[in-house]
Every structure is written in C-alpha cells, then in structure tokens.
C-alpha positions as semicolon CSV with decimal commas, in nm:
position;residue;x (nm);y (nm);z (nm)
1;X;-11,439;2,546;-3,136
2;X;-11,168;2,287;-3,097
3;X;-11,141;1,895;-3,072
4;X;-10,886;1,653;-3,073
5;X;-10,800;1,536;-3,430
6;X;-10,532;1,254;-3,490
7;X;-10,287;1,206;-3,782
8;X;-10,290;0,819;-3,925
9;X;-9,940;0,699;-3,997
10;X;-9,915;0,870;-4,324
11;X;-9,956;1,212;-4,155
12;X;-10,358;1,220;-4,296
13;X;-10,597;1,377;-4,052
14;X;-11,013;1,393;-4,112
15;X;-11,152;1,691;-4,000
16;X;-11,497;1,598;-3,828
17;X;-11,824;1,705;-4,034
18;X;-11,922;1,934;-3,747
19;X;-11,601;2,162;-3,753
20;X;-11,581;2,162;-4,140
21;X;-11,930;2,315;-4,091
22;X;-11,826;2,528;-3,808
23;X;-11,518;2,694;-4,044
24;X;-11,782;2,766;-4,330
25;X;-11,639;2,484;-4,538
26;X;-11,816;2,176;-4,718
27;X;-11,708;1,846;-4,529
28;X;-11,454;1,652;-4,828
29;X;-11,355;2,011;-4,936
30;X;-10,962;2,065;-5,041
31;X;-10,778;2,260;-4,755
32;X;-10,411;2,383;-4,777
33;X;-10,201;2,337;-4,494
34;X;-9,939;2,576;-4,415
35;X;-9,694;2,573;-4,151
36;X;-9,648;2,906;-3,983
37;X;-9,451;2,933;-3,658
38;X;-9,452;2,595;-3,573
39;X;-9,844;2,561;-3,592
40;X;-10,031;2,443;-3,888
41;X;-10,274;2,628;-4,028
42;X;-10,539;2,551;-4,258
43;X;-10,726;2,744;-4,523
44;X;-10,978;2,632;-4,784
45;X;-10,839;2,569;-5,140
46;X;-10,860;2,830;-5,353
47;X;-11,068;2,694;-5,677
48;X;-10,864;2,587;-5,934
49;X;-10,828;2,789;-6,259
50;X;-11,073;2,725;-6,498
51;X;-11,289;2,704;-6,191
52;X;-11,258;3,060;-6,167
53;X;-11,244;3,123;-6,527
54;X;-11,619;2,939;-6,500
55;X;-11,715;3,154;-6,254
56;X;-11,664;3,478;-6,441
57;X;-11,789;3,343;-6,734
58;X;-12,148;3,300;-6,550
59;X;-12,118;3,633;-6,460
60;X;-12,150;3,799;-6,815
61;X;-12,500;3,896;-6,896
62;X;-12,671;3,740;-7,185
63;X;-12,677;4,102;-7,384
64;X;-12,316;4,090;-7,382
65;X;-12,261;3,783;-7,531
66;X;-12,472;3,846;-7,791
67;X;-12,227;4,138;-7,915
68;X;-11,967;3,853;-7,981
69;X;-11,916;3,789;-8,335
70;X;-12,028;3,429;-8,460
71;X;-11,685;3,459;-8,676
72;X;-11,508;3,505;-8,404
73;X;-11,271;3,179;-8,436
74;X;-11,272;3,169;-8,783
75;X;-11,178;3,569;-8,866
76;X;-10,960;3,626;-8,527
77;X;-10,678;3,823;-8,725
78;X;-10,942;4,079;-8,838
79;X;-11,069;4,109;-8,471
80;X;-10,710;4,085;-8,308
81;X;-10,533;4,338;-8,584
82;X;-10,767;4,456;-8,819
83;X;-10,683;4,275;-9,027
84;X;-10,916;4,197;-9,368
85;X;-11,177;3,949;-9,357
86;X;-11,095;3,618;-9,501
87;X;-11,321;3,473;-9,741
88;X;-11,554;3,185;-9,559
C-alpha cells in the first residue's frame, strides 16, 4: 500500500487510519522514525520500560507468586545474603 502523506510546517505528518491498520499498528500509536539511506523509515515504538516490566509480570502464574515471602521488604538482607532474620 502507499498514499501520499504531507509534512505540516513543523515537519509533523498523520498517517491515515487505513494504513496504520494496514502496517498492524493502532491509529495514534508512537512510531520511530529513522533515516536510513536517505529514506525514512518507520517502525512502531517499542513499549516503554515498565511497560514491559508489566508485561512479564502478567506472565507469572499465580502458584508462583504465592512462593514469595510476605517479609519480603521488610527481611530483604536475610533473602539477599542470608543474613539473620530481624525481629518484626
């Protein structure tokens, strides 16, 4: 697919709904724009960190998490380095 797209004074060009679509990408979605021999060439956004962070996060099954300890925070030298439990 291709169409005519035009820059606005500041150098901004809108993408049309139907070629966002077309490249597999949400219309509004962050691109990056790279120049590579003389053309520009756009690529999605990769999501930002603790977007991705997230989206691990979701991926950890529920009898996982249960083996965290709920001291966790509070007794982190003992987890870290063995070290001995403080009193709570």
């Amino acid at each position: 697919m291709s169409m005519l797209v035009k820059a606005d004074a500041g150098g901004a060009v809108t993408l049309p709904a139907e070629m966002c679509r077309a490249a597999g990408v949400e219309p509004g979605a962050d691109w990056v724009a790279e120049v590579q021999d003389g053309r520009i060439i756009l690529q999605p956004a990769m999501p930002r960190f603790w977007e991705r962070i997230a989206a691990r996060a979701a991926k950890i099954p529920p009898e996982e998490l249960d083996k965290v300890p709920t001291d966790a925070a509070a007794q982190i030298d003992h987890y870290l380095y063995g070290h001995p439990k403080r009193p709570e």
